[in-house]
Structures are given as C-alpha cells and as structure tokens.
N, CA, C and O of each residue as an XYZ file, in Angstrom:
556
protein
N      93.327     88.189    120.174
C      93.443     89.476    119.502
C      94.887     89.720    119.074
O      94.976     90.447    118.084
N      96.124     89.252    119.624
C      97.149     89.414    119.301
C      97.518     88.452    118.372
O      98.698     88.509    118.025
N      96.918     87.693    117.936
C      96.977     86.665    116.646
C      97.045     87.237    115.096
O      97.658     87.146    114.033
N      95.368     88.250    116.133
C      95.220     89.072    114.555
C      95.898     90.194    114.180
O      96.041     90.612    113.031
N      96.466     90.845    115.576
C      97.378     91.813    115.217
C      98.693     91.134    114.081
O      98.957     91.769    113.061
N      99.320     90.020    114.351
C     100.475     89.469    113.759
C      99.861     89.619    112.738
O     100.072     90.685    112.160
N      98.670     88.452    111.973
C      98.289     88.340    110.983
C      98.017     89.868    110.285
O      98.015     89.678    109.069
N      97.811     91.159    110.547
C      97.428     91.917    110.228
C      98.853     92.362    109.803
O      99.075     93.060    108.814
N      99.661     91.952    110.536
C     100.961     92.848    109.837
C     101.774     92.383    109.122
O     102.801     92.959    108.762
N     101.330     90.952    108.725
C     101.839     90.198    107.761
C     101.492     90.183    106.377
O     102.042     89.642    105.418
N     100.249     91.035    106.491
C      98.934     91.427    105.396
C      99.399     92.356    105.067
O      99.407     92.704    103.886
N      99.988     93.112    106.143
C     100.608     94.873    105.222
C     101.794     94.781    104.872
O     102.246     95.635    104.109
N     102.750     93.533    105.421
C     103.969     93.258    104.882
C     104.243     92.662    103.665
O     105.255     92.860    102.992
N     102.928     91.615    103.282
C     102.787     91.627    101.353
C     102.370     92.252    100.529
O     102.668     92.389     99.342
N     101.180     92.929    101.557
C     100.833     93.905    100.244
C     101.882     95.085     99.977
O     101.782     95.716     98.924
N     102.919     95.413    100.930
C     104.127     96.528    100.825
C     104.676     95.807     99.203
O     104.818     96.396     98.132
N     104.897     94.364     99.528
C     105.995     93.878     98.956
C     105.258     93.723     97.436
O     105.865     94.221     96.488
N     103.814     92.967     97.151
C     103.450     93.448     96.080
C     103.340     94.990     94.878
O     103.241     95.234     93.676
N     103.430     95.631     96.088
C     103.637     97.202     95.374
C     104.727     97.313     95.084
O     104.983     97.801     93.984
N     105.632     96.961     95.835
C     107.364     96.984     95.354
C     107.288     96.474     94.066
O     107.709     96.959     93.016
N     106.520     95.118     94.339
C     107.246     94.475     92.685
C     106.303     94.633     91.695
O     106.513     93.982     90.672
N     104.774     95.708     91.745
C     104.516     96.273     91.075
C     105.167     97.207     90.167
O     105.314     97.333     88.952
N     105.557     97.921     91.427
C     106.499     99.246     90.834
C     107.931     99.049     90.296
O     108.361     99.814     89.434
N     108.752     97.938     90.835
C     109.474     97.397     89.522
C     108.981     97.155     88.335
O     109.633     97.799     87.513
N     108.023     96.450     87.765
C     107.328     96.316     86.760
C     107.308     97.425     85.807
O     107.885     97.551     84.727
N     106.233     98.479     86.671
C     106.064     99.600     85.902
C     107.349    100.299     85.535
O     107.340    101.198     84.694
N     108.584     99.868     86.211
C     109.454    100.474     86.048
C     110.253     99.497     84.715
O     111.301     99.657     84.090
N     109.678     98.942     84.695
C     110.586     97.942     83.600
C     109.518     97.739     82.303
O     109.842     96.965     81.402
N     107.966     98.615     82.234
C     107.982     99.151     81.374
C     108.267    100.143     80.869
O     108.368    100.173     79.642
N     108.475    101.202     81.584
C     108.936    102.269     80.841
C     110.512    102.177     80.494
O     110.954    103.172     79.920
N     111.321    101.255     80.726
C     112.302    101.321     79.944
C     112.017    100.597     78.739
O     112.598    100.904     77.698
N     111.068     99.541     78.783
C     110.790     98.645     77.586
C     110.421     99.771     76.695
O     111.282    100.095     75.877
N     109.154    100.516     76.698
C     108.710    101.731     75.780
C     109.597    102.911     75.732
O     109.195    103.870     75.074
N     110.837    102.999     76.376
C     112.251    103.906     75.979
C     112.724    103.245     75.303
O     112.870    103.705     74.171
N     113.207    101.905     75.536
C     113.956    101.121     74.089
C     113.589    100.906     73.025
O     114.462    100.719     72.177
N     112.111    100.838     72.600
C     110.919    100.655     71.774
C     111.709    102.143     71.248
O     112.729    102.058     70.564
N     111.013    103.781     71.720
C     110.810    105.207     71.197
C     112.423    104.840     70.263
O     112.466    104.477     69.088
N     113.815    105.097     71.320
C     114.985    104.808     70.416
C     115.171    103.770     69.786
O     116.340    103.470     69.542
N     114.404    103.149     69.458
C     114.634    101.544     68.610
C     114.122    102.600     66.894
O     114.757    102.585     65.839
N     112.513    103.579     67.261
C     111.711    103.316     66.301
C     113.319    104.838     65.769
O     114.038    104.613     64.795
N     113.465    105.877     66.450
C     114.473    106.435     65.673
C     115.648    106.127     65.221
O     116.337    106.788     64.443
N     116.003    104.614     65.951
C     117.144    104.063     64.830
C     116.622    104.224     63.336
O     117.299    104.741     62.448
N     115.454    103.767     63.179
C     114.739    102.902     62.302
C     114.818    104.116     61.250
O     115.284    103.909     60.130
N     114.345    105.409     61.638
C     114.385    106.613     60.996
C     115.657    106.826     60.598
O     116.051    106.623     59.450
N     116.307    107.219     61.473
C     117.999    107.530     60.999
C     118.291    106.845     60.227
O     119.022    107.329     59.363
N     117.845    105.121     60.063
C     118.607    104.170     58.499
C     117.921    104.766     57.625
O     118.471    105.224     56.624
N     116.461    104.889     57.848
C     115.779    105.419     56.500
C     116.169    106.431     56.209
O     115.829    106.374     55.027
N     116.760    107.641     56.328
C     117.091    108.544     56.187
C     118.078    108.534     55.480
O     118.001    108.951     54.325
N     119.578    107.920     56.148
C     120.736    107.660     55.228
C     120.613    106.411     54.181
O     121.592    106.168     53.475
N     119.206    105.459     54.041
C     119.172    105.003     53.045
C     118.650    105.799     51.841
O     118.965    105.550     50.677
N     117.913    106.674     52.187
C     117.722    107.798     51.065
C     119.050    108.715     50.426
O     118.971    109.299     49.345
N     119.936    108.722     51.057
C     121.321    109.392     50.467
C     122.235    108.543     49.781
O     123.368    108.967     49.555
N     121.835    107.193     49.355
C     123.066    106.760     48.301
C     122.771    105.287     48.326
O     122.331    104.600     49.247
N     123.126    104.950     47.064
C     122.866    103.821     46.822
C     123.165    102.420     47.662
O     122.241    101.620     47.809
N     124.625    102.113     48.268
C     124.896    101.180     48.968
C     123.880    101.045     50.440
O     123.448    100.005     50.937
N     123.731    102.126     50.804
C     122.981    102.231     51.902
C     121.836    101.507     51.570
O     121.497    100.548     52.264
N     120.966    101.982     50.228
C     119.975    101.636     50.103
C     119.666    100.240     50.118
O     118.560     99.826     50.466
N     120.825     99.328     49.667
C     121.400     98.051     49.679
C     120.925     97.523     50.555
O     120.022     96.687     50.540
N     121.736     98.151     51.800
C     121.979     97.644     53.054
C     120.967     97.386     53.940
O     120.914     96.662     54.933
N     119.523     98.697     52.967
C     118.850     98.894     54.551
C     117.496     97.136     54.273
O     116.673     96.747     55.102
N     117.643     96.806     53.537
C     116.628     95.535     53.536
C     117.119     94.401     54.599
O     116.357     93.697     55.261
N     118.271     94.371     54.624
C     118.689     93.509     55.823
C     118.354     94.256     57.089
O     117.699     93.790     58.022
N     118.966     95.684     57.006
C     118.679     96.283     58.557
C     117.033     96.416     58.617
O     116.681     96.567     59.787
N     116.086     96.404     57.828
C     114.956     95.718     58.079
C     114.144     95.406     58.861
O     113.374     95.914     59.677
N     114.674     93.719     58.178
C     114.794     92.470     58.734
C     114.968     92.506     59.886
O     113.938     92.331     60.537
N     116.002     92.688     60.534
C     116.619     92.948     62.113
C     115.599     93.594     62.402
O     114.743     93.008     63.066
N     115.417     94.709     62.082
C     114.833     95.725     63.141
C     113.065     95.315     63.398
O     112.415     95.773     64.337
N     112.441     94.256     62.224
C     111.077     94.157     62.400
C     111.056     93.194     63.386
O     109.997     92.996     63.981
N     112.332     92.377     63.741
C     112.729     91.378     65.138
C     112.352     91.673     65.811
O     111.347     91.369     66.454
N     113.413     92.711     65.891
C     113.874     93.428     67.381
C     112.703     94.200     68.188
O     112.450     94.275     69.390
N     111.969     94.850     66.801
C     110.234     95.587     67.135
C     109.343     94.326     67.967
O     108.860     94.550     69.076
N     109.232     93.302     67.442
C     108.283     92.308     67.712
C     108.667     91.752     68.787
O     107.822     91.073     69.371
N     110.188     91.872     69.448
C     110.783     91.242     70.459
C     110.181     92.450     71.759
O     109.508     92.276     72.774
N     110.672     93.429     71.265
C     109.789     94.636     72.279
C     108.506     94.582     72.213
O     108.144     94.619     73.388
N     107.731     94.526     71.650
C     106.322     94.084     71.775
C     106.100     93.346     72.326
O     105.278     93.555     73.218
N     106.785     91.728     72.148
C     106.028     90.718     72.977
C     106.683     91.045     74.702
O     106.160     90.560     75.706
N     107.705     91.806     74.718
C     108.073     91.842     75.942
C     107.559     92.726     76.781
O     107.548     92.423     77.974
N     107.036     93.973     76.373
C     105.967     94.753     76.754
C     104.692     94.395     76.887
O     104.114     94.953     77.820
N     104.078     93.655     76.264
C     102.690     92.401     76.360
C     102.880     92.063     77.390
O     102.204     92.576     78.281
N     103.881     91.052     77.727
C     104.415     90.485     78.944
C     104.697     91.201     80.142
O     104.800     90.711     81.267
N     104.812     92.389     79.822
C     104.917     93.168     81.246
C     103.766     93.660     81.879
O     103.495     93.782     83.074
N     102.799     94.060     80.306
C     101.682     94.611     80.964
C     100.603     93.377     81.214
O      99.496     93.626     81.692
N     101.017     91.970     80.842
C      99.861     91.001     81.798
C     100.589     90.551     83.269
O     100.278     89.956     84.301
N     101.508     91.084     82.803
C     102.334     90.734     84.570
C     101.448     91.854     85.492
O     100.608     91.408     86.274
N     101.623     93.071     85.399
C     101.451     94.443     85.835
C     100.114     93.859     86.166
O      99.914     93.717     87.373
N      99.023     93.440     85.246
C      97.481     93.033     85.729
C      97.322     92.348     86.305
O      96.189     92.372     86.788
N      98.248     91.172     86.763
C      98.199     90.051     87.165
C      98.483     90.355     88.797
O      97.909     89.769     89.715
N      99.751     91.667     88.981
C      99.982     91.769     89.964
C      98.848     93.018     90.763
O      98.701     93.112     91.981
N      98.325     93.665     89.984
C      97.060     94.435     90.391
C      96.158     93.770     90.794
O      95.727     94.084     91.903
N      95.570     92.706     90.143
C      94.788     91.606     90.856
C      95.350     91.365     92.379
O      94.574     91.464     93.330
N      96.174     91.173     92.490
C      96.845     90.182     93.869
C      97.013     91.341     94.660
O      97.239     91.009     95.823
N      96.992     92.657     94.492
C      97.727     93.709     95.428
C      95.678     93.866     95.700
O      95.249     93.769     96.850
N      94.954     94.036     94.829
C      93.642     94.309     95.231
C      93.537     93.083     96.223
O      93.579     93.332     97.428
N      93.396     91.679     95.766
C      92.645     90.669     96.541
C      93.850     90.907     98.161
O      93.348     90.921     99.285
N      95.248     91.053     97.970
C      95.758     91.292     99.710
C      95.476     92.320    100.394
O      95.795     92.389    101.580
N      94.674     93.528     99.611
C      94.223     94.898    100.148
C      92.667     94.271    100.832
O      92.131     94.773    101.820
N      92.252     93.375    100.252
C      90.671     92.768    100.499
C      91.009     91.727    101.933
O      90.155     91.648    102.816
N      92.232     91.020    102.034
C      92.346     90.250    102.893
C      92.834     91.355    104.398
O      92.573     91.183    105.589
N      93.498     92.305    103.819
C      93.879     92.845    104.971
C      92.806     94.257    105.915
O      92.851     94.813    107.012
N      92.061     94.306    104.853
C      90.530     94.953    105.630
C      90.024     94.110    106.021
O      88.941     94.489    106.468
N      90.172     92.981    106.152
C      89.780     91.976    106.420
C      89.842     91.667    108.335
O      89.141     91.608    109.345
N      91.411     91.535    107.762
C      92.025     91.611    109.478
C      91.665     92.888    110.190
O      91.040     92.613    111.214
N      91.802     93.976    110.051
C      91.460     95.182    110.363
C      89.803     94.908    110.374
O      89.576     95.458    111.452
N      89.006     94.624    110.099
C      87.432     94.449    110.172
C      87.048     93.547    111.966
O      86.279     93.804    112.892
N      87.914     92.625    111.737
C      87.836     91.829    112.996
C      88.508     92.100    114.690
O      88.208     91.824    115.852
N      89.848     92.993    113.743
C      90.054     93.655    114.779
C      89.266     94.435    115.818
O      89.146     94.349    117.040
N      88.610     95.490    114.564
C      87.765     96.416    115.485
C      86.426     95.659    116.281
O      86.036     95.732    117.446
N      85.907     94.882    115.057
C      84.972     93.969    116.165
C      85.251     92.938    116.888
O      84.472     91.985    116.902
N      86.560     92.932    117.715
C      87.098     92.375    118.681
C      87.549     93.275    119.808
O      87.681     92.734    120.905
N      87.779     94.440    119.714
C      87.584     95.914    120.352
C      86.309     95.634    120.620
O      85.819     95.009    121.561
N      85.730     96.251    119.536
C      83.739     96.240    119.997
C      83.710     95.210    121.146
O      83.930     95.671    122.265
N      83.492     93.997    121.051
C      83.185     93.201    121.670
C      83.691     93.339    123.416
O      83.014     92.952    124.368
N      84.893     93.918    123.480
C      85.588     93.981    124.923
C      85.307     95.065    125.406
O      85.720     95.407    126.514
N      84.497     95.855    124.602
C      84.271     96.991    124.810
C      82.552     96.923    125.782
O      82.164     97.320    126.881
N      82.046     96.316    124.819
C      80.874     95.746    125.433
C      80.914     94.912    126.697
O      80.051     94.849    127.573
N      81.951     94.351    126.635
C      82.227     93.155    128.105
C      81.890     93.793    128.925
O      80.962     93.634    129.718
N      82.976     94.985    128.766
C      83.743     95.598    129.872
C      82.589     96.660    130.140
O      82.477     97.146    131.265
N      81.893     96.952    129.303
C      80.782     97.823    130.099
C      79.223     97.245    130.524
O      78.310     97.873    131.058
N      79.263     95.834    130.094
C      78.451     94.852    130.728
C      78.572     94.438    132.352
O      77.665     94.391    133.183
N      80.259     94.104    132.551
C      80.734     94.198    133.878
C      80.023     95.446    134.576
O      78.955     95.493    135.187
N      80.720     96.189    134.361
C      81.096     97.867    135.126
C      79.126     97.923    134.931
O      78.723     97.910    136.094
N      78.320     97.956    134.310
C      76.779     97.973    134.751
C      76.124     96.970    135.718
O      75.036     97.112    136.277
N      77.092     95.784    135.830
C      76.602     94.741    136.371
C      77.365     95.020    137.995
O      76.897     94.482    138.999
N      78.309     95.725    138.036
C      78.923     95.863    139.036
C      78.049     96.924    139.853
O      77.589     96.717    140.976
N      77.902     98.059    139.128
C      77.037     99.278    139.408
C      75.590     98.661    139.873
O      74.950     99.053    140.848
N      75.289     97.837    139.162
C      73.761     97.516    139.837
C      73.971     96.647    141.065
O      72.942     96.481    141.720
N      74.909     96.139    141.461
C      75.253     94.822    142.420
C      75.648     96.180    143.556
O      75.198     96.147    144.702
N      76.427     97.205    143.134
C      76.539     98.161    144.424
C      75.282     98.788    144.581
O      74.810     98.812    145.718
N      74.549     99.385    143.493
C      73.540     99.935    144.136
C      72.512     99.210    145.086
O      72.038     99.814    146.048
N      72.158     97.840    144.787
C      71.448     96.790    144.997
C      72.368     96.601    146.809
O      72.002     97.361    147.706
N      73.155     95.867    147.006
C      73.762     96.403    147.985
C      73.545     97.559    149.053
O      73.193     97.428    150.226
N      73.813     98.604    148.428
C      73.568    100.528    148.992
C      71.968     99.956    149.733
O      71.837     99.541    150.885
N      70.746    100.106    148.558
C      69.516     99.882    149.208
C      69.328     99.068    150.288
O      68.692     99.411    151.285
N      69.909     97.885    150.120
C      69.747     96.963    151.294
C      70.148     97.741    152.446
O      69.315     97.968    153.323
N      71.277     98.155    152.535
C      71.733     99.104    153.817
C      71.549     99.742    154.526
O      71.749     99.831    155.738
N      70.795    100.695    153.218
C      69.750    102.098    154.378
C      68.620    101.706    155.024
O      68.001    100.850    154.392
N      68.232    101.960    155.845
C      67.161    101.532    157.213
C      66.084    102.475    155.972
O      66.243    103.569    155.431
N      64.739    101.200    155.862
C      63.209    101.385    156.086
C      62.571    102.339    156.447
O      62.881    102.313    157.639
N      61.619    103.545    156.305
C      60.917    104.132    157.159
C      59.689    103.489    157.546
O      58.954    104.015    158.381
C-alpha cells in the first residue's frame, strides 16, 4: 500500500506539472493574439498615413509585403500553440485517468484491510464466545 501511496504522488506531481506547462502555453497564447491585435493596428495606422500623401502611398506596398509575413508568421505560431495546448489537454486528461487510477486501488486496498480486520475481530469473537459456552456448567 505504500508503493501506491508513492506512485500516487508522483501522478499528482505530473499532472501539477502538466498544468503548469499548460498554463504557460495559454499564456503564450495570449501574448501571440496581443501581438497579432497590435500587429493588425500597425497595419491600420500605415493605411491611414498612406491615405495622406503620395510618398507614403509609395511606401506602403513594401510595408505590405512585410506585414502579410509577419501576419502568417503569427498565425502559424498561434496554430502551433493551439495544437500544443490540445496535445497537452490530452496528456493532463490521460494523467488525471492514471491517477484515479491510483486513488481507485488505494481505496480498494483500505476496503480489503478493512474486511481482514473485521474477518479477524468476528473470528476472534466467535472463538471467545465458543470458548465462554464451553465454560459454563450444563444443566
């Protein structure tokens, strides 16, 4: 039983650690979709001052270019976070499944000593009573 206790707390010590690096994740999308929101109002602000004058207007086909990059670079990196994020939801479910697991056996390893021990203590009780009768004198 103290096997499974270890094992049991080694089960809650990854699944801690999977949530950690869940929650980094999630935390490293929402800066990805903050850099994305101020990426898309750069994008506005050029369009904007490319509407006020000609050189700008020049300019903004290159800034573009860049910026349909830089969009697609945040995209694929946000893709990437959110099959990470699923990937690690999978694994935090299947160590949540392993560690009811341990906890399942636990208790029916309780149960079981539980039963011993009141298998004894009835077996003891009938061996005294059994005993007692013998003792008292016959009428």
């Amino acid at each position: 039983m103290k096997s499974l206790n270890t094992l049991l707390k080694i089960a809650e010590r990854d699944l801690e650690a999977l949530r950690r690096a869940l929650g980094a994740l999630i935390a490293r999308q929402t800066a990805v979709e903050e850099r994305m929101r101020a990426h898309e109002q750069s994008i506005l602000a050029e369009q904007k001052l490319a509407m006020r004058d000609y050189e700008s207007q020049r300019a903004y086909g290159g800034f573009v270019q860049l910026a349909m990059q830089a969009r697609r670079a945040l995209e694929a990196e946000r893709a990437a976070i959110e099959e990470e994020i699923t990937r690690m939801r999978a694994l935090i479910s299947e160590a949540h499944v392993e560690m009811r697991k341990f906890e399942r056996l636990i208790e029916l390893e309780a149960e079981r000593a539980k039963a011993a021990a009141d298998k004894r203590e009835a077996a003891e009780l009938d061996e005294f009573a059994t005993l007692r009768a013998a003792r008292q004198p016959k009428p």
